[in-house]
N, C-alpha and C positions, 0 to 999 in steps of 0.2 A: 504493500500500500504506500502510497508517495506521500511526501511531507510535506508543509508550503508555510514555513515558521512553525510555529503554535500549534498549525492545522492538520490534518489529513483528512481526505477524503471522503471517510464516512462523517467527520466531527465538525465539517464546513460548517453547515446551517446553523447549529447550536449560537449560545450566546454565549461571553468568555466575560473575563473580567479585564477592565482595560488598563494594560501596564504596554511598558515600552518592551518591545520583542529581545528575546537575549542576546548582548553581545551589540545594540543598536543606540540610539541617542537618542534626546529630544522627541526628534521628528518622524521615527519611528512609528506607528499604530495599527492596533490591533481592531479590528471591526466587528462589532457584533452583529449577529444573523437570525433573525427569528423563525421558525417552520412551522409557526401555526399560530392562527387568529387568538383573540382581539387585537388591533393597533395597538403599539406602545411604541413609545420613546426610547429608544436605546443609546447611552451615553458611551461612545467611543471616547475616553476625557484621558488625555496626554495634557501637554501645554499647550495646545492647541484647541482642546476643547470641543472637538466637533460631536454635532449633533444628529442622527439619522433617525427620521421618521420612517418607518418601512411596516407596511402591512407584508401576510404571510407569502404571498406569492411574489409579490417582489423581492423581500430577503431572500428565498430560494436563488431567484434568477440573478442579486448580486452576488449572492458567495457564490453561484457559480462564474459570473462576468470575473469576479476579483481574481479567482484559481485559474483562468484562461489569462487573465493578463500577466501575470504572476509566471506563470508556467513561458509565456511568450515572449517573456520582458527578462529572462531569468531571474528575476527580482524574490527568491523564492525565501526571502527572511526577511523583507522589506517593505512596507507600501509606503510612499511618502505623502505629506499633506496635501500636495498638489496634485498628485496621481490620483489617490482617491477622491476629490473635488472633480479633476475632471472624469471619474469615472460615474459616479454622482449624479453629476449634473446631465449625462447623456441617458441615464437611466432611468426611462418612464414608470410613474406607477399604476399596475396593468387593472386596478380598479378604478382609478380616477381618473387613470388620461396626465398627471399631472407630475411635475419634477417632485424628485422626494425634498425635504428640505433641510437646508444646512445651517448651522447658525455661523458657519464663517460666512464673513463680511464678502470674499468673493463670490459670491452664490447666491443670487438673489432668492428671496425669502419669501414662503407663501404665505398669502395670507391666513390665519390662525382664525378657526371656531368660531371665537368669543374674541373680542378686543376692548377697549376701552369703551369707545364708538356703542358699542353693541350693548353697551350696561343701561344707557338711557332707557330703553324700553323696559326695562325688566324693573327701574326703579321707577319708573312712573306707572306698571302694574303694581307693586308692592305697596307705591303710595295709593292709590286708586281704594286696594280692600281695605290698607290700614287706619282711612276714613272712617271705616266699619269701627274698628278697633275703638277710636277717638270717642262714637257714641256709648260703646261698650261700658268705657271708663269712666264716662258722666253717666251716664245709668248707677254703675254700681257708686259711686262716692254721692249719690244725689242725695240719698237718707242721710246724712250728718248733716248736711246743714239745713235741709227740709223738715226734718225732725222738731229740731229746739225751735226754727222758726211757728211749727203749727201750733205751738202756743201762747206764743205772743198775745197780746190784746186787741189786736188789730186782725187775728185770722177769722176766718168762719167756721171754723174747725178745731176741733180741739180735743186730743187722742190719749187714752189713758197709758200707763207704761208697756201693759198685755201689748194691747195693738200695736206701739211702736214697735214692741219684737217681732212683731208676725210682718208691717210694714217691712223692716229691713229685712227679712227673710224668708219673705215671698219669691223674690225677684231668685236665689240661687235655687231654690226650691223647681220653681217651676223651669229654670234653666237646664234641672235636671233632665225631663223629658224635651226641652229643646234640645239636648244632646243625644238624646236616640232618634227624635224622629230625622237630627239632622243627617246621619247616617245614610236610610235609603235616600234621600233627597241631593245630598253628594256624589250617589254613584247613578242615580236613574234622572235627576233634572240636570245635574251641573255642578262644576264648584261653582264657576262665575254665577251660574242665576241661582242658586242658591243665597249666596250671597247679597246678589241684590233683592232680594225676595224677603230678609230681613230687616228691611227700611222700612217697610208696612208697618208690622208689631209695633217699633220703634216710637213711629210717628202716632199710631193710634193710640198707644200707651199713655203719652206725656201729653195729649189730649185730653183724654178721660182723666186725670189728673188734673190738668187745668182746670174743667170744668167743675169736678167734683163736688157737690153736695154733704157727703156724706162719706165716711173713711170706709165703706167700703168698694165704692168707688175706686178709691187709691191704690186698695188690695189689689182691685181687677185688673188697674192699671200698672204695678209691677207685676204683678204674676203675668200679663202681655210683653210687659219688658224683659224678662226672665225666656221667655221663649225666644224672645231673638236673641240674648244672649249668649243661650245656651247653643242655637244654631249655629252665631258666629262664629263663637271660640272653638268650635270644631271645623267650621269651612275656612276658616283664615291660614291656618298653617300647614294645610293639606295644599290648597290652593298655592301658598309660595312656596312650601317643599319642591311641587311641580312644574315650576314657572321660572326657578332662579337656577343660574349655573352655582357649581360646590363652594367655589373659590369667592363668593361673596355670598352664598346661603346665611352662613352666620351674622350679617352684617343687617342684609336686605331682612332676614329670618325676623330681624327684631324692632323691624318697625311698628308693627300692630302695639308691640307692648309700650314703645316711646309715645305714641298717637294717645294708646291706652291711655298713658299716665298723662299727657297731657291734657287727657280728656278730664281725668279727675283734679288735677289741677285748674282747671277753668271753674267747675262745679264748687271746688271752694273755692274761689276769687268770686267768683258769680253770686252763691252762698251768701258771701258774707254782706252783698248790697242788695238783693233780693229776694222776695219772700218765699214761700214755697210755689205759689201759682206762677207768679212770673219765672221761676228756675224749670218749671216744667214747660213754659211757653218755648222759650230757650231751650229744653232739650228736644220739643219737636222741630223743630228749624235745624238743626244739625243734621238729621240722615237727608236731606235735600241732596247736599255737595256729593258727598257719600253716593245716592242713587245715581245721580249724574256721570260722577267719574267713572265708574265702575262699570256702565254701560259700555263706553267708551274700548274697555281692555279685552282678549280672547279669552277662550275656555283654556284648557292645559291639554299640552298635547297631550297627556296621557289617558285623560277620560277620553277622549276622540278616538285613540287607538282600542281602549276596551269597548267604544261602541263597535268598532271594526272601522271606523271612517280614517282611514290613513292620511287621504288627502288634504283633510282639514287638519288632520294633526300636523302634518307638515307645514301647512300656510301659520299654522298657530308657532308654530316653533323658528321660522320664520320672522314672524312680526316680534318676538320676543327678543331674536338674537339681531336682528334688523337685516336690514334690504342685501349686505351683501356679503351677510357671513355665512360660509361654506356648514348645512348642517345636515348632512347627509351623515356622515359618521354617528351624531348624537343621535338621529332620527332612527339607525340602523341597531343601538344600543338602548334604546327606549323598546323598541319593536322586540330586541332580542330578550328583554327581562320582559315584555310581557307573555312570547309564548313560555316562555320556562316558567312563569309563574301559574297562570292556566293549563300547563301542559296535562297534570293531574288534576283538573276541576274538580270539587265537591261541591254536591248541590247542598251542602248541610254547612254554610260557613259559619256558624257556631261551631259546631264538632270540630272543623279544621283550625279554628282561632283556637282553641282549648287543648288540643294537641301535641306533643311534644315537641314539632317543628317551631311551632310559631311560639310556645310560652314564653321562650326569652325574652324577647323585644317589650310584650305586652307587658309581662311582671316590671319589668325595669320603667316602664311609661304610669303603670300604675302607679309603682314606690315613687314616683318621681311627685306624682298629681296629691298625691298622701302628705307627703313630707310638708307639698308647697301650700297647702291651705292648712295643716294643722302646724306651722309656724304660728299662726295665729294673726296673719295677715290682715286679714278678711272685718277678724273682729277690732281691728287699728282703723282699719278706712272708712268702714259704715260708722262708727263710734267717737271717729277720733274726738269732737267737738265736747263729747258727753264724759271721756277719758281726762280732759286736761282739768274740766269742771272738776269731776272726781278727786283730781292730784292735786286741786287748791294750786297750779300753777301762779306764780305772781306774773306770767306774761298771758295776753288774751288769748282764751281759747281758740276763735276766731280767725288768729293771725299764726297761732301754731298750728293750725290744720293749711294756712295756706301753706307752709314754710315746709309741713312735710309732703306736700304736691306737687312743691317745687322742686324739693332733694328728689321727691320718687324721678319725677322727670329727667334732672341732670345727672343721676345716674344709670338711667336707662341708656342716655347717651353715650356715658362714660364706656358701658357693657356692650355699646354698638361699636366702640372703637376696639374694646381691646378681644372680644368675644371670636374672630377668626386670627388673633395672634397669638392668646394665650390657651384660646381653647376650655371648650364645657368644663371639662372637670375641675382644671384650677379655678374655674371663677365660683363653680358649685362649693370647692373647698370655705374658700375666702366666704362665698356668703354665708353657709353653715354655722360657720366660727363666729364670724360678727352677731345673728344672730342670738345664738345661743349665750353670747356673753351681754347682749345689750338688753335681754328678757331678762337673765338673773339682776340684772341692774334694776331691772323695773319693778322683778318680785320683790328685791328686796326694799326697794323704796316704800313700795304698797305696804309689805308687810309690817314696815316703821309706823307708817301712818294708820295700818287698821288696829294697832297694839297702843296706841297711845304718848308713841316717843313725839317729840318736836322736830317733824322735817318740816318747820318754815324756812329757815336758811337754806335748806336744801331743794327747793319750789324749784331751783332751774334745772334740777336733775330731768326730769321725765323728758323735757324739749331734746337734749341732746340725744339723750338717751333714745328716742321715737327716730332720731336722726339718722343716726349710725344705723338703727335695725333697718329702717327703709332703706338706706343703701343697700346695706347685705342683700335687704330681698333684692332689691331692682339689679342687681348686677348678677344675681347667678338666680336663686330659687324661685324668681319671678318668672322671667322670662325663657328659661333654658328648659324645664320642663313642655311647653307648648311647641316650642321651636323640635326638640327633640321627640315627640309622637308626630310630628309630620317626616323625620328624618329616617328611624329605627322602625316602623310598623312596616311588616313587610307588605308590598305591593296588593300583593293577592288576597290579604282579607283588610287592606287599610280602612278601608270606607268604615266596615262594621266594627274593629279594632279599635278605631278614631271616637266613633260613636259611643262603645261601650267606656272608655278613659276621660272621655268627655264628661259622661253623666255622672261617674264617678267623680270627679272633681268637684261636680257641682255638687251632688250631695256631702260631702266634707265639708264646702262652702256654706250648707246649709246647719248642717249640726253646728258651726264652730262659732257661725251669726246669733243661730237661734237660741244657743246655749251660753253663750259668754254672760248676758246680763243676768241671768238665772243664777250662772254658775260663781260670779262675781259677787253676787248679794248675799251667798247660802254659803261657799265658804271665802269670799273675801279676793276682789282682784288679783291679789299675791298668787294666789291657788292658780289662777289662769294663767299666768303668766307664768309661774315656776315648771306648770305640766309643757308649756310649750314650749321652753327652753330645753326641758330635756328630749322631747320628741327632736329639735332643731340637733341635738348632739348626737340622734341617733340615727339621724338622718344625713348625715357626717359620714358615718360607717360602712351605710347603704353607697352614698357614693362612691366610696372607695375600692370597695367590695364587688360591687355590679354594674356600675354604669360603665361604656365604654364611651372613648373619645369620639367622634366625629368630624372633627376638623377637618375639611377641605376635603371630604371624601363625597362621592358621588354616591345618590342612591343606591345603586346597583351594587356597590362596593362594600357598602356600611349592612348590606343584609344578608350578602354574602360570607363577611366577615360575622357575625351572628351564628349564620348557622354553622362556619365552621368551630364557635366556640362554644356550641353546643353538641357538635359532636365530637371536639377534645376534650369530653370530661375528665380524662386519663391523665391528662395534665394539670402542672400545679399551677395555682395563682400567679405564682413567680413565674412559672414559666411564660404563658398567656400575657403577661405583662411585657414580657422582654420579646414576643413575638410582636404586639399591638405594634411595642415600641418600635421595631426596624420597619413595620411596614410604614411608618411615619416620616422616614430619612428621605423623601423625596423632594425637590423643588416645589414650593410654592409663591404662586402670584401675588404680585403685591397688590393693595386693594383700591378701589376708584377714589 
């Protein structure tokens, strides 16, 4: 068998690792060859640094070009940088028609998938639902300062302590069944009309509220608001899971939650100048812009493809990536995870969500949705105004509910910046930790003040305190939870997967609303806040334990990567970890 450096002749195709050939210098390089699909990148990296794009049947027919020139050139321990450029560059790729590409500078360069250029659309999609999101926000923060306002002197209504708890905790309640019925409604109307189909509720909600006579009117009117809630919160991240390229998923992934919060931030700033009927007037004029935009943007190519309409998924993926990025490879790679994912259809997608293939992803989406509402989130945002009351704060309740609206907000932004460089799990660390140390701060304050000690000096404790934990939630166990059930569910039971983590949240949401002021009275704020600190510590554990990264990985990747690590159960932790870890050593893009 003949030699050619490195090579012989059965071992052409193969990939090597890229060193200088023995006995040779610098300019020396070894080329790597693939002999079987998907496309990838293969780094030929000397000092020279070249790059070869090469699908399967082209790497064939260059290791063999390279072994004929080699062979005819007697060059047979040698290729130089310039030989292989111009060998390269004569070398068509036999599925595109098109030159492979080099990143040396002599070798003009094709144009790339995705580019800069190409982000526009996909952020003015992600803005478009995260509209959605903004009402979302003002919806749930509307109870604190509608509350204290309904009995003021000047309302027409006027609501005993019962009903306020059932007001603030209609809306998660009923959001629960908006997250099952959003389910079919995601796989058989749409993500996109979905979506806009939750501006109805929205707007008739904060109507019947305006109007209202009578507090049960108001009930009717969150429990409508709860339905679109609950709809949203499941169409929104399903929708930009499938809409946004990987390499800014995490970025574009967390605008709903920035929108979110700023939704809630507006509600108290609005709150605090207006009574309850006009805060409701104002939240029906919000999903306006919302309907409008959203119209405006496609379906995802990937519902298109499970209807079987390929055509439109194409024109949709298309419009996302803009007019003149090449997406025939993503379109070929969307297409290829949906037959493998159908390949084995069950008509029983409970039985197969429940399954041993799929339990991974789901357990980890649940523990995720678990951990993030029994922080005790929920019972801060609906409450806050009634919380600073309670703490005898010497700064106005008022202006501390603005102040933590405006931290939720600027560190949602913060977790938009650093959320594709440091990646889910460190930011799930950090937020964990913060809050579990900013709840003991709180139990313990409470617990001074329901015992009898003198925390007057101490009155500016709870503002900071309420500070730090809103960061923690907003940068990791806010937002990272939602973002990652659109990420980790696999393809094939998403819709109903999504649906059931959905409903689930909300009813957490519900117990944690419904229960707080109950739970507070009977044994003492401290008590609520001490349980949810340690739930926040063990919620710590979970992450570290179960969750995997997802940074900059493509769907198809991130569930594949799943199932292989649940069928290495045979493997340790440590190990699993130091596998995650090298499949992570690759290039990534810098972000828009």
């Amino acid at each position: 068998m003949k030699e050619y450096g490195m090579w012989n002749e059965k071992e052409l195709p193969r990939i090597f690792t890229s060193k200088p050939l023995p006995g040779e210098g610098e300019e020396s390089i070894l080329i790597g060859v693939k002999s079987r699909d998907p496309p990838s990148i293969i780094s030929s990296a000397t000092s020279s640094n070249a790059s070869v794009a090469t699908t399967g049947s082209t790497s064939v027919l260059l290791g063999v070009k390279v072994k004929k020139y080699l062979k005819s050139s007697n060059k047979q321990d040698k290729l130089t940088q310039k030989e292989l450029n111009i060998l390269l560059a004569s070398q068509p790729d036999m599925e595109s028609g098109k030159k492979i590409e080099m990143e040396d500078p002599s070798v003009e360069k094709i144009p790339q998938t995705s580019s800069r250029g190409s982000l526009v659309k996909q952020v003015l999609a992600a803005l478009a639902v995260s509209l959605g999101s903004m009402v979302v926000g003002f919806s749930s923060a509307f109870t604190s300062p509608a509350l204290e306002s309904m009995n003021d002197e000047g309302s027409r209504l006027h609501i005993t302590a019962s009903e306020a708890s059932w007001i603030g905790s209609l809306m998660p309640l009923s959001a629960l069944f908006g997250g099952i019925i959003g389910g079919p409604l995601i796989e058989n109307v749409g993500r996109r009309n979905t979506i806009i189909m939750t501006a109805i509720p929205f707007c008739v909600s904060f109507l019947l509220i305006y109007f209202a006579q009578h507090v049960s009117l108001i009930m009717a009117g969150r429990s409508l608001t709860g339905l679109g809630v609950g709809i949203a919160s499941l169409a929104l991240p399903v929708y930009l899971g499938e809409t946004v390229e990987a390499r800014v998923r995490g970025t574009l992934g967390l605008l709903p939650t920035t929108l979110g919060n700023m939704g809630i931030l507006v509600s108290f700033t609005a709150g605090t100048y207006l009574d309850w009927t006009n805060l409701a007037l104002l939240g029906a004029c919000l999903p306006i812009p919302f309907f409008i935009c959203t119209i405006l943007i496609p379906e995802t190519p990937t519902w298109f493809i499970n209807r079987g309409n390929e055509k439109k998924a194409e024109a949709s993926l298309q419009w996302l990536r803009g007019k003149k990025a090449n997406v025939h490879e993503e379109m070929a790679n969307i297409l290829k995870a949906h037959k493998e994912a159908y390949h084995e259809q069950n008509d029983n997608v409970l039985k197969e969500l429940f399954s041993k293939k799929y339990y991974l992803p789901f357990v980890i989406s649940i523990g995720l949705m678990f951990f993030q509402q029994f922080s005790g989130i929920n019972a801060v945002i609906f409450y806050t105004v009634t919380i600073f009351k309670d703490a005898g704060s010497t700064i106005d309740s008022n202006l501390c509910s603005i102040i933590v609206g405006a931290v939720n907000l600027a560190s949602t932004l913060v977790a938009t910046v650093l959320i594709d460089k440091l990646g889910r799990k460190i930011l799930l660390y950090i937020s964990n930790s913060l809050m579990t140390v900013t709840l003991l701060i709180l139990g313990g304050f409470f617990y001074g003040k329901a015992n009898g000690y003198d925390m007057e000096q101490y009155g500016w404790v709870p503002l900071p305190a309420f500070v730090i934990f809103i960061f923690g939630f907003a940068i990791g166990a806010g937002p990272i939870p939602w973002l990652m059930m659109g990420e980790i569910l696999p393809s094939k039971v998403r819709g109903t997967a999504a649906s059931i983590v959905t409903a689930f949240n909300w009813t957490c949401t519900f117990i944690v609303t419904k229960t707080f002021i109950d739970m507070s009275k009977a044994f003492g704020t401290h008590s609520a806040f001490l349980m949810f600190a340690i739930i926040c510590a063990i919620g710590l554990i979970f992450t570290y334990k179960m969750v995997p990264e997802t940074q900059g990985r493509t769907l198809e990747d991130i569930e594949n990567n799943l199932m292989a690590r649940r069928r290495s159960s045979r493997l340790s932790i440590k190990s699993l970890k130091k596998i995650n870890s090298l499949a992570y050593l690759k290039p990534f893009p810098s972000m828009l």
